[in-house]
C-alpha positions as CSV (number, residue, x, y, z in Angstrom):
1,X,14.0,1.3,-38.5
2,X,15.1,4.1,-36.6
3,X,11.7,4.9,-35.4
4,X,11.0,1.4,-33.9
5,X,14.2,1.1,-31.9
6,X,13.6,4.1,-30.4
7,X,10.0,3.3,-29.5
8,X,11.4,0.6,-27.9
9,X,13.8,1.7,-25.7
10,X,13.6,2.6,-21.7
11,X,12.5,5.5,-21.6
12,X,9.0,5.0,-23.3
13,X,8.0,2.3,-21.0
14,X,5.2,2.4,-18.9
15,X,5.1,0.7,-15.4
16,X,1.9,-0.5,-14.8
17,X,0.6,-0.3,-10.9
18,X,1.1,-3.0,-9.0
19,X,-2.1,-4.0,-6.9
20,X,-0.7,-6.5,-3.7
21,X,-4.2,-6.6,-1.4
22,X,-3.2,-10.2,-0.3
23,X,-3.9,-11.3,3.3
24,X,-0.1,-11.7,4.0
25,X,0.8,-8.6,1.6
26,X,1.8,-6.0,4.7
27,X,4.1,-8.3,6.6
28,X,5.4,-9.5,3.6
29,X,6.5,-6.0,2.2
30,X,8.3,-5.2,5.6
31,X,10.1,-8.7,5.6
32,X,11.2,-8.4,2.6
33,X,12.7,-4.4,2.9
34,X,14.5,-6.1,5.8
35,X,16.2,-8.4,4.2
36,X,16.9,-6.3,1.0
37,X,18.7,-3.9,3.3
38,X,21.0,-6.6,5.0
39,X,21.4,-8.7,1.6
40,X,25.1,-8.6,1.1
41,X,26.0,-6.2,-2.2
42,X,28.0,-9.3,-3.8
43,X,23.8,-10.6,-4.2
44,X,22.6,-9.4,-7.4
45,X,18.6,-9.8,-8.2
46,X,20.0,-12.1,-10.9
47,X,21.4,-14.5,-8.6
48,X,18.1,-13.9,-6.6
49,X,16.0,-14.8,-9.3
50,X,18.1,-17.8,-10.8
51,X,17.8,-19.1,-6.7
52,X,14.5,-19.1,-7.2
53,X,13.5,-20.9,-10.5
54,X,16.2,-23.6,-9.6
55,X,14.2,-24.3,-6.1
56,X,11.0,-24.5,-8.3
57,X,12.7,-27.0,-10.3
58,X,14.0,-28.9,-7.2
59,X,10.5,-29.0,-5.9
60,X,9.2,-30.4,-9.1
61,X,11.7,-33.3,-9.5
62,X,11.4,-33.7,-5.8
63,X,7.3,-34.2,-5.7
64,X,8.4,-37.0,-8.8
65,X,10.8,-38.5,-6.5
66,X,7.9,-38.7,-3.9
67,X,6.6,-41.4,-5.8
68,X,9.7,-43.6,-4.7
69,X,10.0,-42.1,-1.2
70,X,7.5,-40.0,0.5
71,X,9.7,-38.4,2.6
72,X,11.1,-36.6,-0.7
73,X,8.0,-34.2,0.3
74,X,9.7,-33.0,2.8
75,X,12.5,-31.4,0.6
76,X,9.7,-30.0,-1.4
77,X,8.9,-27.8,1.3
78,X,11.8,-26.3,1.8
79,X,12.5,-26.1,-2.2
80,X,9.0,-24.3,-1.9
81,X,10.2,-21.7,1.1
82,X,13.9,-21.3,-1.4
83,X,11.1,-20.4,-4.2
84,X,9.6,-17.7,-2.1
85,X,12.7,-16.0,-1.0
86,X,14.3,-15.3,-4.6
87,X,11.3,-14.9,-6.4
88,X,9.8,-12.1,-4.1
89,X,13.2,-10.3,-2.9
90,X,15.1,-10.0,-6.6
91,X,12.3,-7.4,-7.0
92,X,12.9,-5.5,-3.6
93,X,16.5,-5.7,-3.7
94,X,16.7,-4.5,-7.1
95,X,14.0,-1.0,-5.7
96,X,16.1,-1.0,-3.2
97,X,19.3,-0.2,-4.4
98,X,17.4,2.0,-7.1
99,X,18.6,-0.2,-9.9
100,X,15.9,-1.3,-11.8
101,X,15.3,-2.7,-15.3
102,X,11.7,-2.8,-15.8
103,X,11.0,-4.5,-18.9
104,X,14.0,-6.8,-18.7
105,X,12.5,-7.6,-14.7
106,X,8.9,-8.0,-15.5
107,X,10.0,-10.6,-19.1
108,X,12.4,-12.3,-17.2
109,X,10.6,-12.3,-14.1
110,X,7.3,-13.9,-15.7
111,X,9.3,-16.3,-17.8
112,X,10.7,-17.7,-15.3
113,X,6.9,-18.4,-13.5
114,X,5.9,-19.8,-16.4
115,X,8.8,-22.2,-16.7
116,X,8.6,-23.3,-13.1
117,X,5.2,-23.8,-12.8
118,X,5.2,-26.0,-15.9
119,X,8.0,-27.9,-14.4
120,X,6.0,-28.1,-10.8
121,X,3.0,-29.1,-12.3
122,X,4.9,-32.2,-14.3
123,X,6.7,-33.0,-10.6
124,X,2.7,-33.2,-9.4
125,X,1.7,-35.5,-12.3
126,X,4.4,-37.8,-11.8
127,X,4.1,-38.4,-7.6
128,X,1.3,-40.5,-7.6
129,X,-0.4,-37.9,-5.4
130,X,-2.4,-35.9,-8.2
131,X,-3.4,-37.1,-11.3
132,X,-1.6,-35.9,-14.2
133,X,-5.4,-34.3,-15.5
134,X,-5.9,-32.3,-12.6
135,X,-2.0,-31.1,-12.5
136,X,-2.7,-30.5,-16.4
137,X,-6.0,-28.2,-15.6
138,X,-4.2,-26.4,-12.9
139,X,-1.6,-25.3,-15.3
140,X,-4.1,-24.0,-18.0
141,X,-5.5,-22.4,-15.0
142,X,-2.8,-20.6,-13.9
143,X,-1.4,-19.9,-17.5
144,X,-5.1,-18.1,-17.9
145,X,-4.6,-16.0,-14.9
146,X,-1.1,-14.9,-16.0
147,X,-2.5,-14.3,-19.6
148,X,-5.0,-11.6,-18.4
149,X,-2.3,-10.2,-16.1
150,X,0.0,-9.2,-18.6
151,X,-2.9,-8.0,-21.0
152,X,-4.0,-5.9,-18.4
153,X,-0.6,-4.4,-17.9
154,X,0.0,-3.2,-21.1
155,X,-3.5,-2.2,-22.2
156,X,-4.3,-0.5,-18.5
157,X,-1.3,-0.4,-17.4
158,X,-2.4,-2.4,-13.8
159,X,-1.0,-5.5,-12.6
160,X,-2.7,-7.0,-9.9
161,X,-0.4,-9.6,-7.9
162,X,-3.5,-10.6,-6.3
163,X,-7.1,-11.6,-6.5
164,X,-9.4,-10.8,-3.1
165,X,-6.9,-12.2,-0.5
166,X,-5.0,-14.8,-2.4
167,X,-1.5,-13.5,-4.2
168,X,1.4,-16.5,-4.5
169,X,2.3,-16.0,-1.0
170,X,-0.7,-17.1,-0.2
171,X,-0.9,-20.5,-2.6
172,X,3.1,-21.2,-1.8
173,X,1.7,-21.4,2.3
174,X,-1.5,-23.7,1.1
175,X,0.9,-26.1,-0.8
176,X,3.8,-26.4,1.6
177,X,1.0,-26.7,4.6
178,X,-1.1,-29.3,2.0
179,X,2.2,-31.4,1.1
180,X,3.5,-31.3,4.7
181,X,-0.5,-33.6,5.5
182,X,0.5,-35.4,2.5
183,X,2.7,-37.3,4.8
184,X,0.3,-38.9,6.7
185,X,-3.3,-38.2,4.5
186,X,-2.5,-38.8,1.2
187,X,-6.2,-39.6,0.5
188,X,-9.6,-37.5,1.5
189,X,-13.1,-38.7,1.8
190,X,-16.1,-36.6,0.3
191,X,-19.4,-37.8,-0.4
192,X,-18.6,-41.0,0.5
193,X,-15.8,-41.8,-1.7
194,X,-12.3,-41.8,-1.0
195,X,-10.1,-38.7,-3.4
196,X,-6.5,-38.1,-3.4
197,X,-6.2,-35.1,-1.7
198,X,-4.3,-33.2,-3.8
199,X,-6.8,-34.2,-6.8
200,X,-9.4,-32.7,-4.3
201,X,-7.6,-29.3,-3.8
202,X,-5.9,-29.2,-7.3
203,X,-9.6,-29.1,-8.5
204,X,-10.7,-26.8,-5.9
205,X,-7.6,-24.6,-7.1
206,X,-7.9,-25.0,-10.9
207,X,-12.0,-23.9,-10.7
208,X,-10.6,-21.0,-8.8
209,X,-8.2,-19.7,-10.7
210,X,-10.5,-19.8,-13.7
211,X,-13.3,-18.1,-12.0
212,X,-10.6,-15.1,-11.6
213,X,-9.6,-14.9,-15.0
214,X,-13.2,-14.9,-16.2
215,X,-14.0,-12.3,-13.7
216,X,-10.7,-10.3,-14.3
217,X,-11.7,-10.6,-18.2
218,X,-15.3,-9.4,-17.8
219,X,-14.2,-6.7,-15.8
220,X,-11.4,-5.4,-18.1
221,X,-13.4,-6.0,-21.9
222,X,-15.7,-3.3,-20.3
223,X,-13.8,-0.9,-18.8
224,X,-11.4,-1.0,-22.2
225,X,-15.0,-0.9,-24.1
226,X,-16.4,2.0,-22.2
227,X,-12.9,4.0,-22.5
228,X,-12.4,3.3,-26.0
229,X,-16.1,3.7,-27.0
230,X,-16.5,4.4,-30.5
231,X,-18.7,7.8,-31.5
């Protein structure tokens, strides 16, 4: 017993690197150092982190409320914006003020994604503006992104916040810009048929975030193959 609890502490954990190559990934990195070093010191990353799950759960319930009154979408943007500031400063703040906690960050951190999007996803089925199958294959989608990630941070030790130019910064802009037309062009017309739009870009979304997990996968099973190659 002694053995495991010391394997487990601290001090044997690996960080993996973190590989940010998104589109808005430079300007992000200085806006957020700005604000970490004018956050007031009663701000934990905690309360940073709780800030932003609860704004993902606003947005949720407020894209269910939609279904009653569109103008609910309009909260959702801003519950979206609330998302973005404590999910991607609790991290700064906390390298920052040189008090990290890397395993208890990067579980807590990713629990609370997983959480959230489910309980976006279920606001999305329930606003009358996606179907619920589409808001069902976007989660899978994004659960099977996440999945890889975190394999490939413990087996080689690389966590990749971002496919080609696309990281969340990127998706939260798409879906507060996409639920902002909403508004006034709930529907879209391709190949001569009338789509909800979010159906549209849901699928659009869902195909792509499968497409990187494959292509993450592929590219992982070999490089694990061809360093652990048997004799």
């Amino acid at each position: 017993m002694s053995t495991m609890t010391h394997n487990t502490t601290a001090g044997t954990f690996r960080n993996a690197t973190r590989v940010q190559g998104a589109f808005t990934a430079s300007a992000e990195r200085k806006t957020l150092l700005w604000l970490a070093r004018r956050t007031p010191g009663r701000v934990s990353p905690d309360h940073l982190t709780a800030l932003g799950f609860a704004a993902q759960l606003c947005a949720g319930a407020c894209y269910a409320l939609a279904r009653w009154n569109k103008y609910a979408l309009l909260l959702v943007i801003v519950f979206i914006a609330v998302n973005w500031l404590g999910d991607s400063l609790d991290g700064t703040l906390a390298r920052h003020r040189q008090k990290l906690r890397p395993r208890y960050g990067f579980y807590v951190d990713h629990m609370v994604d997983t959480f959230g999007a489910m309980a976006l996803m279920a606001g999305l089925a329930a606003s009358n503006y996606m179907h619920w199958q589409i808001a069902a294959a976007m989660l899978i989608a994004f659960l099977a992104v996440s999945i890889e990630a975190y394999l490939a941070a413990y087996t080689v030790h690389e966590f990749r916040l971002s496919h080609a130019l696309f990281g969340p910064t990127e998706i939260r802009i798409l879906l507060m810009v996409g639920t902002a037309v909403l508004l006034f062009h709930p529907q879209a017309r391709l190949f001569g048929r009338n789509f909800l739009l979010f159906d549209v870009g849901g699928a659009i979304a869902a195909v792509g975030m499968l497409g990187m997990a494959v292509i993450a996968a592929i590219h992982h099973t070999i490089q694990l193959y061809r360093e652990e190659r048997l004799a």
